[in-house]
GULO-564411 format. One line per field, with one value per residue: x, y negated, z of N, C-alpha, C, O in turn; chain. Coordinates in pm, 1 decimal. Example, Ala and Ser with C-alpha at 12.3 -4.5 7.8 and 13.67 -1.06 7.14 Angstrom:
// GULO-564411
n.xx (1319.0 / 1285.0) $
n.yy (569.0 / 225.0) $
n.zz (780.0 / 708.0) $
ca.xx (1230.0 / 1367.0) $
ca.yy (450.0 / 106.0) $
ca.zz (780.0 / 714.0) $
c.xx (1320.0 / 1290.0) $
c.yy (330.0 / -3.0) $
c.zz (780.0 / 787.0) $
o.xx (1423.6 / 1340.9) $
o.yy (331.9 / -113.8) $
o.zz (846.5 / 803.9) $
kette (A / A) $
END
This chain:
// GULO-564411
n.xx (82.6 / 172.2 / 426.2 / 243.9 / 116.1 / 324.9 / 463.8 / 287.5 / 266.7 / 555.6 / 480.8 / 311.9 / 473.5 / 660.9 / 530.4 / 473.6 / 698.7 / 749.0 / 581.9 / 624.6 / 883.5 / 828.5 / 625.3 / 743.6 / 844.7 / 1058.6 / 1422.5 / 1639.0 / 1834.9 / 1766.1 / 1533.9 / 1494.7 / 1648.9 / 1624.4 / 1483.0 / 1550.7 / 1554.3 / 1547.6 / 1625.0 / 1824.7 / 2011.0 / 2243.1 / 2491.3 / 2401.6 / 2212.9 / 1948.2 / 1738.1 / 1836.6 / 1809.2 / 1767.6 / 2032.6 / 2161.9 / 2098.9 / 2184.5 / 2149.6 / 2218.2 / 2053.2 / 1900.4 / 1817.4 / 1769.8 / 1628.9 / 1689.5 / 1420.6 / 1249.5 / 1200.2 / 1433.5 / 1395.1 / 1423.5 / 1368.5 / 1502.3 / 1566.1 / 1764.1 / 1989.5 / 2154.7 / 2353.8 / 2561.7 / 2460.0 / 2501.4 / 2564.3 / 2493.4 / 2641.8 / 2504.1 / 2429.3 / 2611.8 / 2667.1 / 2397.6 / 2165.2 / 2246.9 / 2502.5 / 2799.9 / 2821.7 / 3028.7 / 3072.0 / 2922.9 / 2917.6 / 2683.7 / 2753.9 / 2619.0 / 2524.4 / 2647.7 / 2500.9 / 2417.9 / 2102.9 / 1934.3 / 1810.5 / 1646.8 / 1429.9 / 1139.1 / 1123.7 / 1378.2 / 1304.0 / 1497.3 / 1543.8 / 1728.7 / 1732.7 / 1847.7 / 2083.9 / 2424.0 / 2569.9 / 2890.4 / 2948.1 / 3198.3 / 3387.4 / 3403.5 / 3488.3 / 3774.2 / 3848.1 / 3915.5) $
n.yy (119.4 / -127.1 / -154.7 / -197.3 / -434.6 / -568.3 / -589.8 / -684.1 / -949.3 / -1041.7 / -1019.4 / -1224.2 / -1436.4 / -1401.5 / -1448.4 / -1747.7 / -1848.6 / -1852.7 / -2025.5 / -2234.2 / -2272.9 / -2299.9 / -2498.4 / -2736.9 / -3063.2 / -3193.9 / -3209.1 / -3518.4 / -3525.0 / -3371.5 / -3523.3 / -3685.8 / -3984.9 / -4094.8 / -4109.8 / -3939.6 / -3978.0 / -3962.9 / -3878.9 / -3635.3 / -3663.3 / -3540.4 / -3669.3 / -3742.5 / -3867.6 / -3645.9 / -3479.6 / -3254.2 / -2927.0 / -2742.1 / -2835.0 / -2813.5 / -3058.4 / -3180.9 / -3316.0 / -3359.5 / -3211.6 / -3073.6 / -2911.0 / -2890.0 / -2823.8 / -2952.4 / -3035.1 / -2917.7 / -3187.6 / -3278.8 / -3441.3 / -3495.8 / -3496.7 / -3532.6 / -3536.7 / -3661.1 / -3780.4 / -4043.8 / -3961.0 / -3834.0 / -3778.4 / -3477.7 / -3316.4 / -3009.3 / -2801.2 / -2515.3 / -2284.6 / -2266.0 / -2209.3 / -2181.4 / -2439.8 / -2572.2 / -2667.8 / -2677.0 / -2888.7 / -3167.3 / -3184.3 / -3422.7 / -3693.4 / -3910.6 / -4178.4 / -4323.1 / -4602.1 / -4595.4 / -4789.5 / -4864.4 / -4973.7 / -4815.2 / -4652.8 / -4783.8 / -4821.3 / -4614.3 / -4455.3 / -4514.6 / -4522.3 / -4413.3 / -4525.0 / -4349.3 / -4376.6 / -4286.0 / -3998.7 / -3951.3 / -3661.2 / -3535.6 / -3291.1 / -3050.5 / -2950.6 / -3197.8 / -3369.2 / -3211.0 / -3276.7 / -3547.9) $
n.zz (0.0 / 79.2 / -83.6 / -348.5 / -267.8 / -254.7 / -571.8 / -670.3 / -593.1 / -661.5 / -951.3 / -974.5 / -914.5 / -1089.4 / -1334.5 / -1226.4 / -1246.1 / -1516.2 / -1637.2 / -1545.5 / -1654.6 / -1924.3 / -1924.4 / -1839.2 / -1808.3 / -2080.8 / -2032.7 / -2012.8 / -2188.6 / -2407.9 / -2523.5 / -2809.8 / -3002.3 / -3203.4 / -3557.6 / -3800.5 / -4164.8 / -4536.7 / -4893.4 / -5066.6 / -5322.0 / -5616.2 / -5842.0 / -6071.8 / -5953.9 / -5920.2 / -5740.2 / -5431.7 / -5363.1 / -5052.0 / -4876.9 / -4577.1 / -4312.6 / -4012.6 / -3672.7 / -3357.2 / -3209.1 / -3400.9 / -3652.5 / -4056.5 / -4325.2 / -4687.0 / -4878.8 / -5202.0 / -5352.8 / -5207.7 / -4989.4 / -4673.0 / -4306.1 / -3954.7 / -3611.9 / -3320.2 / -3101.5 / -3059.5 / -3215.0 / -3505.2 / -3838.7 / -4019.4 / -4351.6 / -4543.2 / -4779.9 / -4756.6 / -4920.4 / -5130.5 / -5526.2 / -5544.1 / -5553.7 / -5757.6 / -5800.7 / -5567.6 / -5337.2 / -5151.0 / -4796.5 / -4566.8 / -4385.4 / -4213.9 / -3974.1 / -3680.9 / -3501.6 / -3174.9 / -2990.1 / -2666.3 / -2631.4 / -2769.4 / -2608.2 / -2471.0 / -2633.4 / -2753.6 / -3010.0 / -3279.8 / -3580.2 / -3827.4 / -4186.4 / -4478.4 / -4748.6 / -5006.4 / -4999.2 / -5195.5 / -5264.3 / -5358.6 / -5587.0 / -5567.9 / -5759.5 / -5906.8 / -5717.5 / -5743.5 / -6000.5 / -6034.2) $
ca.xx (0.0 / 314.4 / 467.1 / 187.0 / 99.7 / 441.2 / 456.0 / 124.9 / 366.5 / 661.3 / 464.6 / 263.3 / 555.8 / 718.0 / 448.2 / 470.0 / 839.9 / 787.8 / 490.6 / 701.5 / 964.8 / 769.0 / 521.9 / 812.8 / 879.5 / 1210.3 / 1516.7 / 1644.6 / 1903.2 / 1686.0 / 1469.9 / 1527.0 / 1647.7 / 1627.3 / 1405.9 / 1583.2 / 1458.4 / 1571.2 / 1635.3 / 1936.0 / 2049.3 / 2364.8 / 2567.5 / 2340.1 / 2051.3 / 1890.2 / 1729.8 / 1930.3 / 1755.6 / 1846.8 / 2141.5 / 2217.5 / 2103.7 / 2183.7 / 2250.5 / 2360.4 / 1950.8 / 1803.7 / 1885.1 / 1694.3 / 1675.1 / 1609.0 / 1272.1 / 1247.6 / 1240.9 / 1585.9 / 1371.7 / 1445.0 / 1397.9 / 1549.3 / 1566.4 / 1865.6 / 2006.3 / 2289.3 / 2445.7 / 2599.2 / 2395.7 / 2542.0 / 2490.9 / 2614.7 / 2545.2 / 2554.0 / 2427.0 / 2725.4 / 2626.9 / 2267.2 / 2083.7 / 2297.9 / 2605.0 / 2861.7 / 2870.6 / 3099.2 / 3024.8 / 2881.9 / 2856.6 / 2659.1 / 2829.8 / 2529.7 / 2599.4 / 2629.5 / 2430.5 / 2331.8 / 1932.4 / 1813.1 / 1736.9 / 1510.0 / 1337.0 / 1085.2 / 1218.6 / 1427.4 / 1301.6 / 1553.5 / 1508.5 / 1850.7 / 1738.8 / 1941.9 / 2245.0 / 2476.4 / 2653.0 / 2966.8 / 3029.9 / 3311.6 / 3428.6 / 3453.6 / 3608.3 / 3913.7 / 3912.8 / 3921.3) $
ca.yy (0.0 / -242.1 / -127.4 / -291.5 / -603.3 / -684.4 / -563.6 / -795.6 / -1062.1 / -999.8 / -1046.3 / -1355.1 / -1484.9 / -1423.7 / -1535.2 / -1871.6 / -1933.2 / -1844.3 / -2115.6 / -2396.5 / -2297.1 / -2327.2 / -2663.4 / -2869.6 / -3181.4 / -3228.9 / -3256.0 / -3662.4 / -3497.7 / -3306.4 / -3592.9 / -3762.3 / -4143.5 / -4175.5 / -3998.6 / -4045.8 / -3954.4 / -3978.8 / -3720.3 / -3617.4 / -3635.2 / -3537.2 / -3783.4 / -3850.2 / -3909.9 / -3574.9 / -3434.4 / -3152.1 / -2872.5 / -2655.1 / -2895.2 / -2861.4 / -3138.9 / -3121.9 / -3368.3 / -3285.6 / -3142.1 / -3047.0 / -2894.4 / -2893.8 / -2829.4 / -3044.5 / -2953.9 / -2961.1 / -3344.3 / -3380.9 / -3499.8 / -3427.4 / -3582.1 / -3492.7 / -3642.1 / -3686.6 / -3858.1 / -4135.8 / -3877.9 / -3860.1 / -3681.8 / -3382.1 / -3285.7 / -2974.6 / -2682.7 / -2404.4 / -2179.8 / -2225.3 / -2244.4 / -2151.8 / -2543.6 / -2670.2 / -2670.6 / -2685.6 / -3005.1 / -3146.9 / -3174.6 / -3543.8 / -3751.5 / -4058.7 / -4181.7 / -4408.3 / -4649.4 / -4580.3 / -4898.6 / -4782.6 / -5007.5 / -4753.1 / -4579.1 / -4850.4 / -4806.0 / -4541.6 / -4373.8 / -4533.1 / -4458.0 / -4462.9 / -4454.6 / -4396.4 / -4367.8 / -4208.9 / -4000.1 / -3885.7 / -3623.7 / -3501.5 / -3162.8 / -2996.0 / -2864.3 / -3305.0 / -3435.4 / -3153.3 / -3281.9 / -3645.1) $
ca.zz (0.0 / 143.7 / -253.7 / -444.1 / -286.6 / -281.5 / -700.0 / -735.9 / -543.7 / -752.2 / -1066.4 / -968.0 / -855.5 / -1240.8 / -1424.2 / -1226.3 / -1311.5 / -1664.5 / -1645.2 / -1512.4 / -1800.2 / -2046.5 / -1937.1 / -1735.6 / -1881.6 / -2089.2 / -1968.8 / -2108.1 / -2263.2 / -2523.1 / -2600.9 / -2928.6 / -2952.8 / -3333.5 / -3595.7 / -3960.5 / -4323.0 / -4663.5 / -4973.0 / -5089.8 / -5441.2 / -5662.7 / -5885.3 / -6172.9 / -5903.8 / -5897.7 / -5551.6 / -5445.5 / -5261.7 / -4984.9 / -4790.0 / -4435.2 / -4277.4 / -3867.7 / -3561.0 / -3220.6 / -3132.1 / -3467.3 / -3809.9 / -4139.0 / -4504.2 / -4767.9 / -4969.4 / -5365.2 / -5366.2 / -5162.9 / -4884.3 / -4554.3 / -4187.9 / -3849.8 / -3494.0 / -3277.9 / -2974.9 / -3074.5 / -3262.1 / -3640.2 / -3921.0 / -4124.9 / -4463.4 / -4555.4 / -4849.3 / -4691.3 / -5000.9 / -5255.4 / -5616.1 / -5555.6 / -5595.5 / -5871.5 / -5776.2 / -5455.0 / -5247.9 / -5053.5 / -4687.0 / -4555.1 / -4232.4 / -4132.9 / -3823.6 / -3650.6 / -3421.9 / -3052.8 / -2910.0 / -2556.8 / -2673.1 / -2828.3 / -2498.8 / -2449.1 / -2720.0 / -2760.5 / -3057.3 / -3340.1 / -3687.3 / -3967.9 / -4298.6 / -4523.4 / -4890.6 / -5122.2 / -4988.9 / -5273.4 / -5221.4 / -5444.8 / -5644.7 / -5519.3 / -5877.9 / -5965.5 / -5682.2 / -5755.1 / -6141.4 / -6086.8) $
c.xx (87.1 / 336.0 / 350.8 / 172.3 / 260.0 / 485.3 / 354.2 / 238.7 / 499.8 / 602.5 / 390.2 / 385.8 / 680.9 / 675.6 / 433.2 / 608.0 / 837.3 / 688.0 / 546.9 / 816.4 / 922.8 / 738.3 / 630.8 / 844.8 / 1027.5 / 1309.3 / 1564.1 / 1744.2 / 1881.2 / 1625.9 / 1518.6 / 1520.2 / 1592.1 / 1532.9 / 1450.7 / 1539.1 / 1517.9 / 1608.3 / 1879.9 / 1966.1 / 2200.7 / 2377.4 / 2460.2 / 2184.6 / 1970.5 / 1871.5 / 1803.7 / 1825.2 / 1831.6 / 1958.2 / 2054.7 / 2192.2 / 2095.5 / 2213.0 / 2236.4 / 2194.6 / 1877.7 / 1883.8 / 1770.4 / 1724.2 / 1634.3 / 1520.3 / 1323.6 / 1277.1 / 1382.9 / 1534.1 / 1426.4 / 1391.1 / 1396.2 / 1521.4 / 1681.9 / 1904.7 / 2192.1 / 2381.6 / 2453.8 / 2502.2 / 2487.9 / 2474.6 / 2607.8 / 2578.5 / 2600.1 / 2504.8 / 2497.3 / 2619.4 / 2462.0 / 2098.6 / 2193.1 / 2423.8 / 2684.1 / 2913.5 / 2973.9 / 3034.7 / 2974.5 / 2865.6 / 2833.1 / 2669.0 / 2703.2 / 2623.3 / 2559.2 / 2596.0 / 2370.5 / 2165.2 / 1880.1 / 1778.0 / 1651.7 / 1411.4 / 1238.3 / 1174.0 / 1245.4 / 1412.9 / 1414.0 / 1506.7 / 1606.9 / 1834.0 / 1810.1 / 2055.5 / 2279.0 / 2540.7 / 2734.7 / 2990.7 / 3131.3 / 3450.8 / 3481.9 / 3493.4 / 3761.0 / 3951.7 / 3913.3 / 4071.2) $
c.yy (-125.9 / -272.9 / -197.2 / -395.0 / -668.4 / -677.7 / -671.8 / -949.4 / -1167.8 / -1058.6 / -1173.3 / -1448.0 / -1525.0 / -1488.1 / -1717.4 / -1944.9 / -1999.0 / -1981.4 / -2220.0 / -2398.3 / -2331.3 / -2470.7 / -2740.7 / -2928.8 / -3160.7 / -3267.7 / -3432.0 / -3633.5 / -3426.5 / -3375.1 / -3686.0 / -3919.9 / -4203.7 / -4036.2 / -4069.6 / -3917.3 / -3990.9 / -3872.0 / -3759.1 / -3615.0 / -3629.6 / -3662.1 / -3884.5 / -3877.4 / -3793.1 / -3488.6 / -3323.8 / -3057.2 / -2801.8 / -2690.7 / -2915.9 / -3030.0 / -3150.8 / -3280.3 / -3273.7 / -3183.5 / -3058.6 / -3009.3 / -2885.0 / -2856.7 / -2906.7 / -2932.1 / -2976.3 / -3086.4 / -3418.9 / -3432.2 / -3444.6 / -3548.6 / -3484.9 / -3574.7 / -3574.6 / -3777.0 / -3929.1 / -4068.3 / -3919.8 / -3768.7 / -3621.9 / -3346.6 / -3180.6 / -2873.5 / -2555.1 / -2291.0 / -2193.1 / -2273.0 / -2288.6 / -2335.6 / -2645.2 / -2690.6 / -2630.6 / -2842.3 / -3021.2 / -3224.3 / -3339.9 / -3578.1 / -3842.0 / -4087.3 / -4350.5 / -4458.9 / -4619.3 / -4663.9 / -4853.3 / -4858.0 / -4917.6 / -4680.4 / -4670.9 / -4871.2 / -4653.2 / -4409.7 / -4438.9 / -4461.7 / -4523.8 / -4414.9 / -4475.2 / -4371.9 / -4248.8 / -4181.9 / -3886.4 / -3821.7 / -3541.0 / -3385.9 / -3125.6 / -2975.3 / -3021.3 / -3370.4 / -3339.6 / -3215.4 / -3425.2 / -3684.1) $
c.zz (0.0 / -54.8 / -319.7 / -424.4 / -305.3 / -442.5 / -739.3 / -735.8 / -634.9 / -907.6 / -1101.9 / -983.2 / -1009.0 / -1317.1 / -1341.5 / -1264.3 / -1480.9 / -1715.3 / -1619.3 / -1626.2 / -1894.0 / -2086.4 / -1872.6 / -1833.5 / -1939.7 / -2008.2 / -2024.0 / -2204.3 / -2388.7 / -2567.7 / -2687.7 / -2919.7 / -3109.7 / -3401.5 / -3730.6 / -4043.5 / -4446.4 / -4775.2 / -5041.2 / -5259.2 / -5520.8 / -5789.6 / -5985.1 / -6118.8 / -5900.6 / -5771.2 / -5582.1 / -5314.4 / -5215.5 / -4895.7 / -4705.5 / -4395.9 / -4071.1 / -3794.9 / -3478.7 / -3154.4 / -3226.5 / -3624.7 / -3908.9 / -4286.0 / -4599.1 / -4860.7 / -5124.3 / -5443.4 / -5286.8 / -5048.0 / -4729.4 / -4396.7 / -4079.2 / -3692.7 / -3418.9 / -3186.8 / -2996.8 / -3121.3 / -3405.3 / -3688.7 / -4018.8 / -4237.5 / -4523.8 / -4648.8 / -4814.0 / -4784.8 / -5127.2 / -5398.1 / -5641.1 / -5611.9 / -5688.1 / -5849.3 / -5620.5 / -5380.5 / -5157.0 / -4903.9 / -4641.5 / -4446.3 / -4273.1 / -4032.2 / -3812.0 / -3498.0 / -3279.9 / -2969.3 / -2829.1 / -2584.0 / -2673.0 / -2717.2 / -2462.9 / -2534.9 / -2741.4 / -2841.1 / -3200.3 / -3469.4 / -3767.3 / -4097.1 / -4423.4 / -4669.2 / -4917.0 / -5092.3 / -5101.5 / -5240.0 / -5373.6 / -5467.7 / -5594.1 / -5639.6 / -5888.0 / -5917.5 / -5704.7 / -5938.0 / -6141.5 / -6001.8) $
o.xx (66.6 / 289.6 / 400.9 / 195.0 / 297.6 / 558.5 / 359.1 / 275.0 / 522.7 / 673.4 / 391.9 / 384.6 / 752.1 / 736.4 / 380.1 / 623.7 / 878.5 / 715.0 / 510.0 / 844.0 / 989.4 / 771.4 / 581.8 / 873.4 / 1114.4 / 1292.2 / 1476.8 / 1750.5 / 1971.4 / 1614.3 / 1590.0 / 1432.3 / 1538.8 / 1510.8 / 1423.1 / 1504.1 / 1542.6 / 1622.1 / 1976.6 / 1908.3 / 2279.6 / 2281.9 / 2437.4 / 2081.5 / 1863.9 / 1964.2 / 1837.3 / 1781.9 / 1938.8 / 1999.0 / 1947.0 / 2262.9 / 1989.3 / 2289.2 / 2237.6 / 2211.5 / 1798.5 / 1975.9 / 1660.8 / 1832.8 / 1514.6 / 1536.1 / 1422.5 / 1342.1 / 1426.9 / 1622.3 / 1467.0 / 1386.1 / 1326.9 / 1449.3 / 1706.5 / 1836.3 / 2301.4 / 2496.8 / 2384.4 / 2453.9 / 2550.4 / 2351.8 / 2726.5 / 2467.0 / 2710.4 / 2533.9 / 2452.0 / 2522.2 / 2412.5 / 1991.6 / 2206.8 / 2451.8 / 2621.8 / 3028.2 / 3016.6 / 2953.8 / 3014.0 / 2794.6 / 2905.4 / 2591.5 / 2698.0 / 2713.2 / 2438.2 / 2642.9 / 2267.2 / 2082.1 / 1783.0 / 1672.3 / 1554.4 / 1311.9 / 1320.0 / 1244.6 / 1143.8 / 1480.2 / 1431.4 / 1450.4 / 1598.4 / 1940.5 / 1821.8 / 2147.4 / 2219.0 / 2618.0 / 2670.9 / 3061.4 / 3178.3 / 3571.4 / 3604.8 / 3551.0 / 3864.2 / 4062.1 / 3911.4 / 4128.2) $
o.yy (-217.9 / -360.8 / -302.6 / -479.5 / -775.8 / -774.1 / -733.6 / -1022.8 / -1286.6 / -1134.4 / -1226.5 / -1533.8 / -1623.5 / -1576.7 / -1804.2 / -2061.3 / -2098.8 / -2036.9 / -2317.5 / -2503.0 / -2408.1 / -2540.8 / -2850.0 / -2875.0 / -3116.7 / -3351.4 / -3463.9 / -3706.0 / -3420.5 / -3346.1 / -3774.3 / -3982.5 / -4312.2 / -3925.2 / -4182.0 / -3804.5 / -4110.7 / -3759.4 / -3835.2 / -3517.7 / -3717.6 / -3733.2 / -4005.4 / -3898.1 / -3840.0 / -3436.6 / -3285.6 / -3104.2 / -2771.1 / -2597.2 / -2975.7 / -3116.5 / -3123.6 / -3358.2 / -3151.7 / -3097.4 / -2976.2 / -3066.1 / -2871.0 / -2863.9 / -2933.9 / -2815.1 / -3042.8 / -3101.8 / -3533.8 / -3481.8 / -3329.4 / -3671.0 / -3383.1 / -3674.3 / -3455.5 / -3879.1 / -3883.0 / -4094.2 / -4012.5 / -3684.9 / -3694.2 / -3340.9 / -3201.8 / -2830.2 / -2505.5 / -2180.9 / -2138.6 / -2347.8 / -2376.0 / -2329.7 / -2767.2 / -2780.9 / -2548.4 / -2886.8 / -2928.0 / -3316.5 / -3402.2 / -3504.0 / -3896.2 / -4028.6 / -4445.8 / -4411.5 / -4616.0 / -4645.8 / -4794.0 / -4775.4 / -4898.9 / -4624.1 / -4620.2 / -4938.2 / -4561.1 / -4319.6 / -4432.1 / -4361.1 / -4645.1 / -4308.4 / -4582.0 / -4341.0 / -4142.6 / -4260.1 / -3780.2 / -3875.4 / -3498.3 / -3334.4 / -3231.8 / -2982.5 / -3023.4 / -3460.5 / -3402.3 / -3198.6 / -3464.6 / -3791.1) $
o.zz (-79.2 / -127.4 / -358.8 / -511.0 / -352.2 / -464.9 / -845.6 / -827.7 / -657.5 / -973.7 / -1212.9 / -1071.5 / -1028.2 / -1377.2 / -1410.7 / -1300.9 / -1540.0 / -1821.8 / -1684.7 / -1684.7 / -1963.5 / -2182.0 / -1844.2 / -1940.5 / -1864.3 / -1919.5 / -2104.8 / -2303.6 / -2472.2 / -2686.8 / -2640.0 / -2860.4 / -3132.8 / -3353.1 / -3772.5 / -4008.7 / -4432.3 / -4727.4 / -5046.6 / -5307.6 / -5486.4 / -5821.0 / -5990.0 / -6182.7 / -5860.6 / -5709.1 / -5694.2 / -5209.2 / -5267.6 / -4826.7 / -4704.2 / -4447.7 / -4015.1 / -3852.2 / -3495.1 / -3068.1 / -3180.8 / -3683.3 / -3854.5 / -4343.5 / -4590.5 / -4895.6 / -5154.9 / -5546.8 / -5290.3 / -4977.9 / -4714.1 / -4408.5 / -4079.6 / -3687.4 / -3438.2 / -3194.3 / -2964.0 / -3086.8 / -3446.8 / -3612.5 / -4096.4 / -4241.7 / -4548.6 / -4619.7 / -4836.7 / -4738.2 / -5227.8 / -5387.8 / -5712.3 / -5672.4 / -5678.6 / -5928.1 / -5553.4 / -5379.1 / -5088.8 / -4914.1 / -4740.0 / -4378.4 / -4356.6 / -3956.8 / -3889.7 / -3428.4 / -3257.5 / -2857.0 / -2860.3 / -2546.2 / -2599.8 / -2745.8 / -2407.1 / -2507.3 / -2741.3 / -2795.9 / -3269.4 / -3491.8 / -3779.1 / -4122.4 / -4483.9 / -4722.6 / -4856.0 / -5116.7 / -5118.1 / -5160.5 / -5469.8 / -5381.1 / -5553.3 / -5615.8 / -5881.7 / -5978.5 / -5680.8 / -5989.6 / -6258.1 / -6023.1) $
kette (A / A / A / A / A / A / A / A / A / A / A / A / A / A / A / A / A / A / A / A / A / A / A / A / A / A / A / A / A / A / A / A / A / A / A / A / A / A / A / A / A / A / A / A / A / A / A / A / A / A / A / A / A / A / A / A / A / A / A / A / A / A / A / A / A / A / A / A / A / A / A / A / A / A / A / A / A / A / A / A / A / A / A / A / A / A / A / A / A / A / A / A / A / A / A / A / A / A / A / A / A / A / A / A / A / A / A / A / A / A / A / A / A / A / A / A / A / A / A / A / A / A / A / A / A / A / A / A) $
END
């Protein structure tokens, strides 16, 4: 008898941890300061699908149109092709280094919006 209520105990007692893991509020270090956007396209302007796009909380892929958006906490954005020939070629790798103005923690959340990033063939920066 002792053996089950304390098994009932035991399992209440799990299911309320796993309940506060789940619903507890963010930590501040997980919540996003900036929320940026723009597509990606190669040299002669055409979207590029399938690039790596990551900061320091969140990764992504660009869609058909090159689009993409992420969110991130005062961090840089990556751009990176991580499937080789497969969307038109081989890129080379890309940062946007954003600026580290402690504000934006007072701000809710910092939309950017960066247009058009080009990114370069691999094959035509080795032939120029």
């Amino acid at each position: 008898m002792l053996g089950k209520i304390l098994t009932r105990l035991f399992a209440l007692f799990g299911m309320t941890l796993t309940c506060v893991a789940c619903y507890a509020p963010y930590d501040a270090e997980f919540n996003p300061n900036f929320e940026a956007s723009g597509r990606v396209v190669d040299p002669e302007g055409e979207p590029i699908e399938g690039i790596h796009v990551s900061t320091d909380i969140q990764g992504s892929y660009t869609n058909k149109s090159g689009e993409f958006r992420v969110v991130g906490r005062l961090a840089d954005i990556y751009f990176s092709d991580d499937d080789g020939e497969l969307n038109g070629g081989e890129f080379q790798p890309h940062q946007i280094e954003l600026p580290t103005d402690q504000s934006w923690a007072e701000e809710e959340i910092k939309v950017i919006e960066l247009g058009d990033i080009e990114l370069t063939r691999i094959d035509e920066e080795v032939n120029e």
